[in-house]
N, C-alpha and C positions, 0 to 999 in steps of 0.2 A: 504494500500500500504506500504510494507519495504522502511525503510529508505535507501537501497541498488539498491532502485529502478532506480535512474538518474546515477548508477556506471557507466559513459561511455564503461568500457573496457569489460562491457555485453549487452553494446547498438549498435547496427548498424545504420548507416543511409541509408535509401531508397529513401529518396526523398527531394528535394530541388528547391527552386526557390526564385529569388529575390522579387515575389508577394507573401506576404504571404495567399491570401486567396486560392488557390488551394492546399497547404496545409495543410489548415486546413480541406478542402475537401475531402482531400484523408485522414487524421488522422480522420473524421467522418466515412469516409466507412470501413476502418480498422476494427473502434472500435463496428461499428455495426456486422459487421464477429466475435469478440470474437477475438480479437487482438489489446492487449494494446499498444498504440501510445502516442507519448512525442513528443511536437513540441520546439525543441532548437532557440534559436536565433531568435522570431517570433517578439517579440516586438522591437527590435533591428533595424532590418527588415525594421517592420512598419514605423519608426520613423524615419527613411532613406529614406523611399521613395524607387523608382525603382531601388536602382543602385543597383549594384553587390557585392558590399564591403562588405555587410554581408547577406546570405539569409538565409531565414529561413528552417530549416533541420527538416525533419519528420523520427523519431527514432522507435527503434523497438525490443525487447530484441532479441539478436544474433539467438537463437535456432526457431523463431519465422519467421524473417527476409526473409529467401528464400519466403515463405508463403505469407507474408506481400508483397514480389515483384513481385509475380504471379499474387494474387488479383490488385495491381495495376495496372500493363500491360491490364490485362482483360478490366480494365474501361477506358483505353487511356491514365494512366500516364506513359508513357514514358521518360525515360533516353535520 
C-alpha cells in the first residue's frame, strides 16, 4: 500500500454510522468485491459508545466511490 494511500482529498466517504460494527461490515463486502476500504474514526467511535459525536466513516478512493455506493445500496446500506 503507498504511503498516499489515507490522502483524504482522494478518499470519499460512503458510509457512516455511530455503530461501528456495520461498518466494518460493509468495508468487509467492499473488500471482498476488489475495492479497497479504510474505516476512519472507528476506534474513536468505539470508545464513545453510541453517541453521535464521532462515527465511524467507511472510505473509499474517489475514482472507486460511485462503485463502492452501488454495491452498498444493493446489500441494504442505505444513506
Amino acid at each position: 500500500m503507498a504511503d498516499d494511500a489515507f490522502n483524504p482529498e482522494e478518499l470519499d466517504e460512503i458510509f457512516a454510522s455511530i455503530d461501528p460494527m456495520p461498518v466494518r461490515m460493509a468495508r468487509d463486502f467492499l473488500t471482498e468485491a476488489g475495492i479497497e476500504a479504510f474505516i476512519f474514526d472507528g476506534e474513536t467511535s468505539r470508545m464513545l459508545g453510541t453517541t453521535a459525536a464521532i462515527p465511524a466513516r467507511l472510505m473509499v478512493h474517489a475514482d472507486r466511490a460511485a462503485e463502492a455506493r452501488q454495491r452498498l445500496k444493493e446489500l441494504g446500506f442505505g444513506e
